[in-house]
C-alpha positions in Angstrom: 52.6 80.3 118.4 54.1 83.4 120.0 55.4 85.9 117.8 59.1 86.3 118.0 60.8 89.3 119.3 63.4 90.7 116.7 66.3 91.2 118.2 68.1 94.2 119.0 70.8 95.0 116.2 74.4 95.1 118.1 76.0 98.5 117.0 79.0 97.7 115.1 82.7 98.0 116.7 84.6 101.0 115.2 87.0 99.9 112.6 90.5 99.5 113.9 92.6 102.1 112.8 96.4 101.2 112.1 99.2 102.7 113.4 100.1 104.6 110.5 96.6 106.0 110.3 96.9 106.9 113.8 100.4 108.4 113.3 99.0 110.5 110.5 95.7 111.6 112.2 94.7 115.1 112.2 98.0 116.2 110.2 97.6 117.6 106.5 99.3 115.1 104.3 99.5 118.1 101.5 101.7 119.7 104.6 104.5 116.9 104.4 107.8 117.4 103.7 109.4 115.8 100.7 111.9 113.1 101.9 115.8 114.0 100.6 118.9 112.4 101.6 120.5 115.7 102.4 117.1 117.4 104.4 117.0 117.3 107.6 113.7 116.0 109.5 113.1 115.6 113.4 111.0 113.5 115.7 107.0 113.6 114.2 107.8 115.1 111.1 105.6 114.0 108.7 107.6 113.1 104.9 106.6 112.0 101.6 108.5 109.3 99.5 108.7 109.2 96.0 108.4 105.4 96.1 107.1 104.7 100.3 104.3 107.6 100.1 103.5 109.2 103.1 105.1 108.2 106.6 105.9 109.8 109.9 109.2 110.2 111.8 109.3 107.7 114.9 112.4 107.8 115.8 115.9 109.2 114.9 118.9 106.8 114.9 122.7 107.6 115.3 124.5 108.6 111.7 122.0 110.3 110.1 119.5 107.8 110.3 115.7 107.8 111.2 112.9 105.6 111.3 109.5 106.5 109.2 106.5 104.8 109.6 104.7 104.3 106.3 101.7 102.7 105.0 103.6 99.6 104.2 105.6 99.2 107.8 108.5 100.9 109.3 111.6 102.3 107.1 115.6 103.2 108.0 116.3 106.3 106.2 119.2 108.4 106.0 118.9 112.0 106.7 121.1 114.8 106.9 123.8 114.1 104.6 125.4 117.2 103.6 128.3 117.3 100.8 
């Protein structure tokens, strides 16, 4: 009987990162500007929620709005409400 041939260990595939690790890669999350009603934030900004957490600025909406990606999924946020 022949002695069998171990077989070459197939390298692993890299984890798939999400898109809100890839939104948040190589920014400092300790840099992240805390998320107010009455701030106003622009296109890549990255925020922190009190209750969301971290997200990133996608996209900015008509009245005052703008879209965050967080951990969780995407967020409508107002922004820029003075008075």
């Amino acid at each position: 009987m022949k002695p069998r041939k171990p077989h070459p260990r197939q390298p692993q595939p890299a984890p798939v990162k999400s898109d809100w690790e890839l939104a948040v890669e190589g920014k400092s999350l300790e840099s992240a500007k805390p998320y107010s009603m009455r701030a106003e934030f622009a296109l890549d900004d990255l925020i922190v929620h009190s209750v969301f957490g971290h997200g990133v600025v996608t996209a900015l909406q008509p009245d005052h709005k703008l879209e965050v990606l967080f951990k969780n999924g995407y967020k409508v946020l107002i922004h820029g409400q003075h008075g």
